[in-house]
Backbone as CSV, one residue per row, in Angstrom:
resi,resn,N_x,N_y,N_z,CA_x,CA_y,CA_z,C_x,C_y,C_z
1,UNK,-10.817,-5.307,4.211,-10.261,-6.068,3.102,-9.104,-6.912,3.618
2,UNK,-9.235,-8.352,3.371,-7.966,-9.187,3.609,-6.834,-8.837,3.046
3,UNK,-6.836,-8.537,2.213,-5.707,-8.041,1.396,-4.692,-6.734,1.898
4,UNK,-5.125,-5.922,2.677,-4.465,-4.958,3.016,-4.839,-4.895,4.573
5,UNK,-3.593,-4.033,5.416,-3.638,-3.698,6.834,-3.278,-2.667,6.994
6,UNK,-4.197,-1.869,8.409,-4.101,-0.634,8.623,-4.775,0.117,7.745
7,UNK,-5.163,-0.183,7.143,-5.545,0.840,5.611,-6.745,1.408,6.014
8,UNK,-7.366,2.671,6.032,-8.584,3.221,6.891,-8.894,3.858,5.035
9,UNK,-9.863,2.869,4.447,-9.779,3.346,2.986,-10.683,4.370,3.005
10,UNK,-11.667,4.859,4.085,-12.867,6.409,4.173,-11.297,7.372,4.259
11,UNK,-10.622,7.090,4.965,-9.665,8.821,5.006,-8.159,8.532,3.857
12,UNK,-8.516,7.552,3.278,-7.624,7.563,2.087,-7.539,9.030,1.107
13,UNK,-6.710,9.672,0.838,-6.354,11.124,0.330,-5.700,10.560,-1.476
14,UNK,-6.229,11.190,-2.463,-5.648,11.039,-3.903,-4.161,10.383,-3.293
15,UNK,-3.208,11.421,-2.712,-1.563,10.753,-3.212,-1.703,9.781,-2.051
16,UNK,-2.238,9.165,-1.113,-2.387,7.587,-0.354,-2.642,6.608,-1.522
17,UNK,-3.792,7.014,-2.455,-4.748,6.498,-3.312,-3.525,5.859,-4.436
18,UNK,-2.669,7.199,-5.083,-1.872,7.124,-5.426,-0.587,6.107,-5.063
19,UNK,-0.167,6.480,-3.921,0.925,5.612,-3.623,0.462,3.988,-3.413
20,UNK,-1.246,3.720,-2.752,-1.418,2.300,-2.737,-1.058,1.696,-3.925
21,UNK,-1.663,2.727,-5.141,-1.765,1.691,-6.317,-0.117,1.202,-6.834
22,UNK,0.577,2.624,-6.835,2.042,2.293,-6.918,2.514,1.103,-6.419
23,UNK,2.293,0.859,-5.198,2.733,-0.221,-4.236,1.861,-1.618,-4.827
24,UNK,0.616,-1.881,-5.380,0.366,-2.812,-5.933,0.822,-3.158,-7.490
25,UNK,1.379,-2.127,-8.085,2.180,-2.588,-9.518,3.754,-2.933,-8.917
26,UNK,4.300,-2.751,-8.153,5.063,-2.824,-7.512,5.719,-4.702,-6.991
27,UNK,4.323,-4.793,-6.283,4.468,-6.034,-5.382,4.671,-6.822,-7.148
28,UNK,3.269,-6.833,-8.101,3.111,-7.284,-8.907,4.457,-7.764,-9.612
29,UNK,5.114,-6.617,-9.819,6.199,-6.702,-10.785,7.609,-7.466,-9.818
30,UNK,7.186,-7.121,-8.401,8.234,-8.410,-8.083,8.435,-9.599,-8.134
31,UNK,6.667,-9.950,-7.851,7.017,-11.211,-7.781,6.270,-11.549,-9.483
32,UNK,6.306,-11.276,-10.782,6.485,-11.680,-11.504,8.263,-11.978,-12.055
33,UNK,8.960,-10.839,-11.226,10.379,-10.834,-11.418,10.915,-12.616,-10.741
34,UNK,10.060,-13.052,-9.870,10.447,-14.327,-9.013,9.974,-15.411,-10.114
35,UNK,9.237,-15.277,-10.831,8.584,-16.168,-11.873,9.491,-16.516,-12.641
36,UNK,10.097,-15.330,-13.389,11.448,-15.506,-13.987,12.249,-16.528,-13.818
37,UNK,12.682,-15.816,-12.409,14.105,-16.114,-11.823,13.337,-17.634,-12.052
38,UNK,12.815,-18.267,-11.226,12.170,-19.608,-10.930,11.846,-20.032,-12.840
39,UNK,11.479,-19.876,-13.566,11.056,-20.506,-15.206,12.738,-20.385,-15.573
40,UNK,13.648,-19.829,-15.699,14.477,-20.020,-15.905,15.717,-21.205,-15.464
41,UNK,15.466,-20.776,-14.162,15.816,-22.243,-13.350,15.383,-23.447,-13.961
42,UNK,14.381,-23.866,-14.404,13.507,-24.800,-14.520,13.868,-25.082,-16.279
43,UNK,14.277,-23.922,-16.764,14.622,-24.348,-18.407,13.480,-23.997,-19.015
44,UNK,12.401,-23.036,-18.775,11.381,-22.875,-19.149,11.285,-22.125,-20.091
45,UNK,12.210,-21.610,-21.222,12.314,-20.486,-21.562,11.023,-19.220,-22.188
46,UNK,10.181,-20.524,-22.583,8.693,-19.633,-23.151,8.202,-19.031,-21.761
47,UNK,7.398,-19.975,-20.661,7.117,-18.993,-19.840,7.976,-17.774,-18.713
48,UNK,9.118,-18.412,-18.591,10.272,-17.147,-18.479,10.076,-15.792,-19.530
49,UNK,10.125,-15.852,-20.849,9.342,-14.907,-21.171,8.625,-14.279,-21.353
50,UNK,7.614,-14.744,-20.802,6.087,-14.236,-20.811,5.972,-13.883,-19.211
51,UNK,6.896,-14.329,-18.523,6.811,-13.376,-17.005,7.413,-12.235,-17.103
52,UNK,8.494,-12.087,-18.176,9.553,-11.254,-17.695,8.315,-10.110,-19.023
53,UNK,7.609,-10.395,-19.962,7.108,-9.577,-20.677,5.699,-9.074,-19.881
54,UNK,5.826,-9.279,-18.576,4.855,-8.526,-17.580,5.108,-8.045,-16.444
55,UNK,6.522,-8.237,-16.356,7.120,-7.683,-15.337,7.551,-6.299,-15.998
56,UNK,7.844,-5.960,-17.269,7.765,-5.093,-17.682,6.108,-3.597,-17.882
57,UNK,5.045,-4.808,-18.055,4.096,-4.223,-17.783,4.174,-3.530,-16.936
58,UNK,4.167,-4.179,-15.725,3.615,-4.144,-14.379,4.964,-2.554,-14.047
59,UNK,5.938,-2.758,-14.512,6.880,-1.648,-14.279,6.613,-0.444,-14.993
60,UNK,6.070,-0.647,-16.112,5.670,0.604,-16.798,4.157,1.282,-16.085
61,UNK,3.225,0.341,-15.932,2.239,1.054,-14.787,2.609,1.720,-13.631
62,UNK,3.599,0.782,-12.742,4.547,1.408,-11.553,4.841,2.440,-11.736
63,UNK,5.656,2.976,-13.370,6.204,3.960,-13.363,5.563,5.382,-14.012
64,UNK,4.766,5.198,-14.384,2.987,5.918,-14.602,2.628,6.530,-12.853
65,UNK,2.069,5.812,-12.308,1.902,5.986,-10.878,2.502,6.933,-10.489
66,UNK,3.351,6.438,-10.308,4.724,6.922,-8.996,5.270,8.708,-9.668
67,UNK,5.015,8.551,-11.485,5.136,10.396,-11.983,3.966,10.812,-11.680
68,UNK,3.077,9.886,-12.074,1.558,10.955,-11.291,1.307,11.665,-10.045
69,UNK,2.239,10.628,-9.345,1.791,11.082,-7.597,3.224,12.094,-7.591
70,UNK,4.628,11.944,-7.801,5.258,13.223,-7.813,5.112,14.605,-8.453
71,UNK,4.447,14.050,-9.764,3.857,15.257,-10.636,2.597,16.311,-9.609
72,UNK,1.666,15.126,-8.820,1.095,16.180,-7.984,0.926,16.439,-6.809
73,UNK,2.069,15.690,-6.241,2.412,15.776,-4.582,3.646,15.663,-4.167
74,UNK,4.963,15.848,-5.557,6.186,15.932,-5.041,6.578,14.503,-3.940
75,UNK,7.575,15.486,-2.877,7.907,14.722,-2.255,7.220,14.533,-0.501
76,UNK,6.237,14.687,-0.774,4.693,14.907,0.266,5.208,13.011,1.212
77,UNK,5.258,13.013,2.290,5.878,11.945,2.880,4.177,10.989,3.131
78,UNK,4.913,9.489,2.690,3.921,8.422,2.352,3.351,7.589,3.581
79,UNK,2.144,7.605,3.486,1.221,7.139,4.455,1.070,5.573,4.323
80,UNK,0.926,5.051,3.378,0.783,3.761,3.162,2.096,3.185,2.555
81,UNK,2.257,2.001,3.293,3.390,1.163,3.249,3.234,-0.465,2.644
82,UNK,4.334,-0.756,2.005,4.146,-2.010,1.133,3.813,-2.972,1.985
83,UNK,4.037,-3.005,3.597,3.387,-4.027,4.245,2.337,-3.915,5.014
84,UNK,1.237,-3.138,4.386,0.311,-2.671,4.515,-1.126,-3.524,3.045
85,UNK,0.025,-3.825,1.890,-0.580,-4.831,1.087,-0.577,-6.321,1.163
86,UNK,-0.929,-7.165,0.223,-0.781,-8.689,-0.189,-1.249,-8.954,-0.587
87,UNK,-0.243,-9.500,-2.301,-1.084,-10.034,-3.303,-2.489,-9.425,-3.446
88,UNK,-2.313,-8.250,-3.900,-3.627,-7.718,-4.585,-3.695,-7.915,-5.760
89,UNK,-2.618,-7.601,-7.121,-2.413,-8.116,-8.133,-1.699,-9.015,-8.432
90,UNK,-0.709,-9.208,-7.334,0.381,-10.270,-7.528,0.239,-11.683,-7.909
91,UNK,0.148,-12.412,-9.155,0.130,-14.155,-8.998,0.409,-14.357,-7.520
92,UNK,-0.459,-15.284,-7.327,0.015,-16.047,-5.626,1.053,-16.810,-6.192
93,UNK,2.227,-17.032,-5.080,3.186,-17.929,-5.158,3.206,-19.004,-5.846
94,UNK,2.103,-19.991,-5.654,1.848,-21.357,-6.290,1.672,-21.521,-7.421
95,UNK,1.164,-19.902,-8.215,1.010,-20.281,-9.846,2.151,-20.733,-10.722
96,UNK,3.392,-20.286,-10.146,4.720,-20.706,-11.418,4.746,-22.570,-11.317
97,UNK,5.006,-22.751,-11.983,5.082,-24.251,-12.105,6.467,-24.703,-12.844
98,UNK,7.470,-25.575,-13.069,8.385,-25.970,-13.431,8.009,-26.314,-15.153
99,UNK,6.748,-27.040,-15.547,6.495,-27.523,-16.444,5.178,-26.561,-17.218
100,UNK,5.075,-25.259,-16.784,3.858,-24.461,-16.825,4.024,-24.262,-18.872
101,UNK,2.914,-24.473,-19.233,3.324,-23.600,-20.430,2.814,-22.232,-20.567
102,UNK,2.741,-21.670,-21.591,2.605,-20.289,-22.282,0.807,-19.591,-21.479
103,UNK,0.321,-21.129,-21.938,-0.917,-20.888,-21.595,-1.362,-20.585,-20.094
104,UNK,-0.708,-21.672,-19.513,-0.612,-21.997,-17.871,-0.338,-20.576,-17.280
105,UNK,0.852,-20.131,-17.826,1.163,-18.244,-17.677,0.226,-17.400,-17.732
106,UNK,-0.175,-17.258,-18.733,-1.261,-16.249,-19.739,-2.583,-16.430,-18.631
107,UNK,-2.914,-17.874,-17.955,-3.931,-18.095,-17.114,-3.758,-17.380,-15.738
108,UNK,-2.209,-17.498,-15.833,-2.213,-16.985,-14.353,-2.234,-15.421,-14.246
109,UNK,-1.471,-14.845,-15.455,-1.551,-13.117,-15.548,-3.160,-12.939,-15.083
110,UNK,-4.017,-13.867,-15.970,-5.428,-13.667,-15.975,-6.301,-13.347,-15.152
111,UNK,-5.693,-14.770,-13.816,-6.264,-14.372,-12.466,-5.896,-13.367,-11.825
112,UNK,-4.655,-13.141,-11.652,-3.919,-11.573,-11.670,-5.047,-10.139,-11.585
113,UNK,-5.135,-9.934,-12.788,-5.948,-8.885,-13.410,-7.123,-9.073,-12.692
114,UNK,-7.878,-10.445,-12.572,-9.483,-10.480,-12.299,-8.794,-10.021,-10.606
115,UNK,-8.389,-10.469,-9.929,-7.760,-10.001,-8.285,-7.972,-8.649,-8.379
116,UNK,-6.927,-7.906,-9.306,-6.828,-6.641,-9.303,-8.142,-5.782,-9.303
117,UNK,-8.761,-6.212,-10.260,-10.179,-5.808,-10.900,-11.061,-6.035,-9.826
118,UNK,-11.099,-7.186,-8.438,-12.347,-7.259,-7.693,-11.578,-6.037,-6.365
119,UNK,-10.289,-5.916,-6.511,-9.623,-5.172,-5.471,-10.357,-4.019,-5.336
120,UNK,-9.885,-3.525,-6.607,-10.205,-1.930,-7.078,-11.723,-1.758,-6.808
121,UNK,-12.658,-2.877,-7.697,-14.191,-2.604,-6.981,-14.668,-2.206,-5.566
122,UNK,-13.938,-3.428,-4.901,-14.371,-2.862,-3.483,-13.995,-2.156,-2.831
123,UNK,-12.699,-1.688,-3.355,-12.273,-0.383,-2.756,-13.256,1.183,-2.719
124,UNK,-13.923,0.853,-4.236,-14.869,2.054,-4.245,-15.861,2.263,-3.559
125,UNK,-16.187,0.966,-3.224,-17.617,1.092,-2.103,-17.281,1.702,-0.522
126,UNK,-15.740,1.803,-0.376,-15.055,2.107,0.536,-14.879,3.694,0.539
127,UNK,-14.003,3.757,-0.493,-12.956,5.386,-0.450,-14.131,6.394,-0.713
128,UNK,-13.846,7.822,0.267,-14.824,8.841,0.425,-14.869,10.001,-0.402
129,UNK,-13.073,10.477,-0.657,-12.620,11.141,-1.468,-12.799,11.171,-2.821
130,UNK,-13.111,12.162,-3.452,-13.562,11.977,-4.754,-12.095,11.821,-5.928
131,UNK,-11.148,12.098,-5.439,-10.196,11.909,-6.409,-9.215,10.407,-6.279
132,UNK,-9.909,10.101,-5.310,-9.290,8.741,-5.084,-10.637,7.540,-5.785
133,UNK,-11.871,8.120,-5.495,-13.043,7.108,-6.363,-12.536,7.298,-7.465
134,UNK,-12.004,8.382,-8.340,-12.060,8.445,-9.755,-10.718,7.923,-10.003
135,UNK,-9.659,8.123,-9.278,-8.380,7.140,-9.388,-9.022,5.844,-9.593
136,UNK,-9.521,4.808,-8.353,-9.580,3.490,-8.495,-10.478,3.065,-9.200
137,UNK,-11.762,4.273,-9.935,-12.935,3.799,-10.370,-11.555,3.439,-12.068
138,UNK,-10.537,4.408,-12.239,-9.796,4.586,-13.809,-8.758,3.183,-13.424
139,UNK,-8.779,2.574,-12.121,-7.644,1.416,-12.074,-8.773,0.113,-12.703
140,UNK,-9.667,0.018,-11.799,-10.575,-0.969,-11.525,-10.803,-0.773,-13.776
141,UNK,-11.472,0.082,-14.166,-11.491,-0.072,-15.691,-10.366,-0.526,-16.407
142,UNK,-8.954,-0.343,-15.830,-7.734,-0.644,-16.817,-7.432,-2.001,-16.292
143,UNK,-7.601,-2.699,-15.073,-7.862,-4.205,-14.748,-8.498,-4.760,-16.024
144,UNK,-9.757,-4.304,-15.951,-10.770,-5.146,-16.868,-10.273,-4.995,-18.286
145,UNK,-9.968,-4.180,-18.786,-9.188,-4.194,-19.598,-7.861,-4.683,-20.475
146,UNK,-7.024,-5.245,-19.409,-6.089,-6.301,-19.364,-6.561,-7.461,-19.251
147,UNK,-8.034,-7.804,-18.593,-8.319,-8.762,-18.399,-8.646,-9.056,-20.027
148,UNK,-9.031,-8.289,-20.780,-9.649,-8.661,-22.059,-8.570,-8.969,-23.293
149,UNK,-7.621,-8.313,-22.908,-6.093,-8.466,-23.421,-5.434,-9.697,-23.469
150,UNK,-5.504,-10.715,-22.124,-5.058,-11.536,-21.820,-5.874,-12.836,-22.662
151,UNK,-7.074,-12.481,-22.513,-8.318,-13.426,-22.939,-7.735,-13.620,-24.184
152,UNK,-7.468,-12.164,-25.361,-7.584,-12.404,-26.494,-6.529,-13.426,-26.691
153,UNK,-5.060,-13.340,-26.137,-4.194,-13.871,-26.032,-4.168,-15.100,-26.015
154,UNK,-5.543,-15.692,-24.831,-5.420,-16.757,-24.711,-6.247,-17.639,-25.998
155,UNK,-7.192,-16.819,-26.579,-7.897,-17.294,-27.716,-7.167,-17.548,-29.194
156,UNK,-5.799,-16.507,-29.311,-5.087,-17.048,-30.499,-3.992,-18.498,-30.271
157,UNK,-3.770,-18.444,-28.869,-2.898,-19.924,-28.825,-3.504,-20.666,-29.267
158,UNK,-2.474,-21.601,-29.544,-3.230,-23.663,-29.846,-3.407,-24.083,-28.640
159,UNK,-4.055,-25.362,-28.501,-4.223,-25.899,-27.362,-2.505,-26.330,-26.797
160,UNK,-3.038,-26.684,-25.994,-1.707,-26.974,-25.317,-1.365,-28.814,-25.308
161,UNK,-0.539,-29.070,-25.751,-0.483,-30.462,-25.982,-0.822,-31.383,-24.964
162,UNK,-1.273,-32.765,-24.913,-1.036,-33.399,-23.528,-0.341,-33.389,-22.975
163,UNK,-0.240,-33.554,-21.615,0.967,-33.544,-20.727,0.760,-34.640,-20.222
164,UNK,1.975,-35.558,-19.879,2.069,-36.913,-19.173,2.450,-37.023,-17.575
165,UNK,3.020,-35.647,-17.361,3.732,-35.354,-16.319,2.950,-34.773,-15.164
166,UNK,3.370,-34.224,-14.390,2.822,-33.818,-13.065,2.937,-32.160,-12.950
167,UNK,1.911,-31.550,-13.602,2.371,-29.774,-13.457,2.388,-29.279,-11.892
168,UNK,2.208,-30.584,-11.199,2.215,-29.844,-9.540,3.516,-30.469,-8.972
169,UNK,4.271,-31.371,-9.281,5.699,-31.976,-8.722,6.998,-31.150,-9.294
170,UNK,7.718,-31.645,-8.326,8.759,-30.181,-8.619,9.980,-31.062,-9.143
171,UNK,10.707,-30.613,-10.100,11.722,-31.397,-10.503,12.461,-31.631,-9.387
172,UNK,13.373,-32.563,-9.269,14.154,-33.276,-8.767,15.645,-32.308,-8.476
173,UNK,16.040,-31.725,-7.388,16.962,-30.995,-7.423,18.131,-32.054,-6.401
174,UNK,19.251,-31.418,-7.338,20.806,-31.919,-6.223,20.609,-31.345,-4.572
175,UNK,21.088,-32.423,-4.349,21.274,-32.057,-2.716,22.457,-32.132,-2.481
C-alpha cells in the first residue's frame, strides 16, 4: 500500500490494528486542524467551521480508538508509528482553498471518507488476524457510513452561487 511504510499488514496484531487506526484519525484531525488555521486566515468563516466541526469528529473517533486499545492492551509498547502513514483519511493538502465554500468543504470531507473507506478495504484482503479483519472490516463500514452522512449534507445545501473568481489562486499576501 502507498499509503503506509514498513507496515507488514499479514503480522499486524488487534492493538497494531488498533493503534494504526488511532494514528489515521489522528493525522486526519491534524490536518483538518491546518484547514482551520488556513480558512480563517483567508476570512472564511463558514468553511473554517465546517473544518473545525470535523476536526472534532475526527478527535472523537481518535479518542474511541486510543480507550479501546488501552482498555485492552494498556500500556503494551507501539509497533506502528505515525510515519509509517500518509494521508489515508487526511484531505490532501490542496483541498483548502481561500475562496472554498461550504460545499467545496463538505466535497472534500467526502473524498476523505471514500480514501478512508478504499484504505480499510484493502487492508482486509491483507490482515491475517482475525481481530484486526473484524476491527478494519467495523472501520471500512463506519467510512461508508460517513460517506452517506456527508452526501446527505451535501443534498440539503443550495447550489452554490457563481463564482467569478479563481478557487485555485491564492489571495494576494503582504510581503
Amino acid at each position: 500500500m502507498e499509503k503506509t511504510h514498513k507496515i507488514d499488514f499479514a503480522a499486524l496484531t488487534l492493538c497494531d490494528a488498533l493503534d494504526l487506526a488511532t494514528l489515521v484519525e489522528e493525522e486526519a484531525k491534524d490536518r483538518y486542524s491546518e484547514f482551520v488555521d488556513q480558512m480563517e486566515a483567508h476570512h472564511n468563516p463558514e468553511a473554517a467551521a465546517f473544518f473545525r466541526f470535523m476536526l472534532k469528529v475526527e478527535s472523537i473517533h481518535e479518542g474511541k480508538l486510543a480507550e479501546r486499545r488501552s482498555g485492552l492492551f494498556g500500556d503494551a509498547p507501539r509497533r506502528v508509528r505515525r510515519e509509517m502513514i500518509f494521508d489515508i483519511e487526511a484531505p490532501d493538502y490542496d483541498e483548502a482553498r481561500a475562496a472554498m465554500t461550504v460545499r467545496h468543504a463538505l466535497q472534500s470531507a467526502l473524498r476523505s471518507e471514500q480514501k478512508a473507506h478504499a484504505f480499510f478495504e484493502e487492508a482486509l484482503t491483507r490482515v491475517t488476524d482475525a481481530g484486526s479483519r473484524a476491527l478494519f472490516a467495523e472501520l471500512r463500514d463506519e467510512e461508508r457510513e460517513h460517506q452517506r452522512l456527508v452526501e446527505k449534507e451535501l443534498a440539503r445545501l443550495a447550489p452554490d452561487a457563481p463564482f467569478a473568481g479563481d478557487l485555485f489562486a491564492d489571495d494576494p499576501i503582504a510581503q
